[in-house]
N, C-alpha and C positions, 0 to 999 in steps of 0.2 A: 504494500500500500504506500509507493513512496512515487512521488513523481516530482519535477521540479517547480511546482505551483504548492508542495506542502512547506507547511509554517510550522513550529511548536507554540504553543498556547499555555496560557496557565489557568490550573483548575485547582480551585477552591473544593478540598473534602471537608466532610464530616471531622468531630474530631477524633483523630487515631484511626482514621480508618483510610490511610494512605494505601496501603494494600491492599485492601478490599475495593477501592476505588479500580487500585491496576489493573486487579483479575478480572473485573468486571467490562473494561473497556476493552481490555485485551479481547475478555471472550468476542465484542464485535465487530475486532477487525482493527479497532485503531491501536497505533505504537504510543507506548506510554514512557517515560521517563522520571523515577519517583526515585534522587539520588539519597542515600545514606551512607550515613559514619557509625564510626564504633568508638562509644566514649564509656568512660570508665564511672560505674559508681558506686558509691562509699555505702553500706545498709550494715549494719550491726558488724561493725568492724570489719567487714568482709569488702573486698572490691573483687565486682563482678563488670566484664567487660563484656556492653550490651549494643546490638545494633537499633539505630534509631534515626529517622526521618533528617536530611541534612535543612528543609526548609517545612518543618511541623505545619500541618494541614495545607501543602502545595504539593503540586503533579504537574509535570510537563504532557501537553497531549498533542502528537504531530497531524495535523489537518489541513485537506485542503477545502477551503469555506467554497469552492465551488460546486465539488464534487460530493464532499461530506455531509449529512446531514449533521450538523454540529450540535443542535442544540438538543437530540439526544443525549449527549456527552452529560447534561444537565438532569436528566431523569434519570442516570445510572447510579445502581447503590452503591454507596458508598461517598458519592458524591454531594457537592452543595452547588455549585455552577461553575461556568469558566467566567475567567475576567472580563470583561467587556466595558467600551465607551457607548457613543450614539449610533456610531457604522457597525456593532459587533462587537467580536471577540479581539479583543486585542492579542497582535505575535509578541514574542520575546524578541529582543537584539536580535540578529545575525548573526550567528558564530557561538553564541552565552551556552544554549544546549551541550552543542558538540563538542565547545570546550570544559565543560561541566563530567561529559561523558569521556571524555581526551584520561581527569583524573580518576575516571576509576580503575583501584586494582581487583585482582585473580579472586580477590574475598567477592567482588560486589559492592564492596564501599569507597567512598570518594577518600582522597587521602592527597592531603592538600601537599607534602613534601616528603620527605624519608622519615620512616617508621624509626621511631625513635619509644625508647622501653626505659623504665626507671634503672638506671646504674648505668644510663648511657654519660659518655664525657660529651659536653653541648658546648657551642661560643655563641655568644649574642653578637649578632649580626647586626642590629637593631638599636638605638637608643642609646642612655647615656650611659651607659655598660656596657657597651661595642667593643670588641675584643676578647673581654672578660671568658676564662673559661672555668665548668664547673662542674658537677655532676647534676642529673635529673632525678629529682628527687619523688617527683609525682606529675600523672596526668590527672585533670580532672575534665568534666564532659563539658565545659565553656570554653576548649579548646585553651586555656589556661595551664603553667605548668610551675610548678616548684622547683628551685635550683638549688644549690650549695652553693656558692663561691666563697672562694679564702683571701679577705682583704688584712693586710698588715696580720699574720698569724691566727687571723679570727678566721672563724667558720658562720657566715651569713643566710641564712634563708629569704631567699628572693621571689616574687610572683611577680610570672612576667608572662604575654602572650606566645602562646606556641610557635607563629609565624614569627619573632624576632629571633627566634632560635637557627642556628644549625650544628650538625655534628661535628666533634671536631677529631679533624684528620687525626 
């Protein structure tokens, strides 16, 4: 169902019911793209690593509004509707999808740079700690991380965003 008149669109689920939206459009015929991650969380001292929705109640749905009866897309369960102005369904950018789909890995989940695991050595790449290297001390699911870094003999705990991070050689 691709031809070069199809667009991806954004559709508004129910809540949590991104999945059930997919399987549902899937069954008639349309490609669906519902990206997730796998973020970590903390429940009675235990950290359990859970896969979960990268944009909670959004779907990518590829149509072409000539061809397609789109506004089905809006009677299917799971669903609440697709985005729309006064002409319709509004597309996503050009490119936003496919580079969305560019990051997924072999799991199924999007992963925004190199997998990085607590007891990894990290450099901030990033901010006013640029250079600084440290160990990873924790991830948490706000894509947020804990660091060590050792300033003048001290040992520091740092919370800093995931994406100022990288590995270090």
């Amino acid at each position: 169902m691709s031809s070069n008149m199809d667009r991806w669109f954004v559709g508004h689920t129910l809540a949590r019911k991104e999945q059930l939206a997919q399987e549902n459009l899937q069954r008639q015929g349309f490609r669906v793209f519902a990206p997730s991650i796998v973020s970590e969380r903390r429940h009675a001292r235990k950290i359990a690593r859970i896969r979960t929705a990268l944009f909670p109640r959004y779907i990518f749905v590829q149509l072409d509004l000539q061809r397609d009866r789109w506004r089905s897309v809006n009677g299917t369960r799971g669903m609440s509707h697709l985005l729309t102005n006064d002409e319709g369904p509004c597309p996503t950018p050009l490119g936003l999808v496919e580079a969305l789909q560019e990051c997924v890995g072999p799991d199924g989940c999007v992963s925004w740079g190199p997998d990085m695991r607590p007891g990894d050595q990290v450099r901030v790449a990033l901010g006013t700690l640029t250079g600084q290297v440290g160990e990873l001390l924790r991830l948490d699911g706000r894509e947020r991380v804990e660091i060590l870094l050792s300033f003048f003999g001290a040992s520091v705990r740092v919370r800093i965003a995931r994406d100022c991070l990288e590995l270090a050689g």
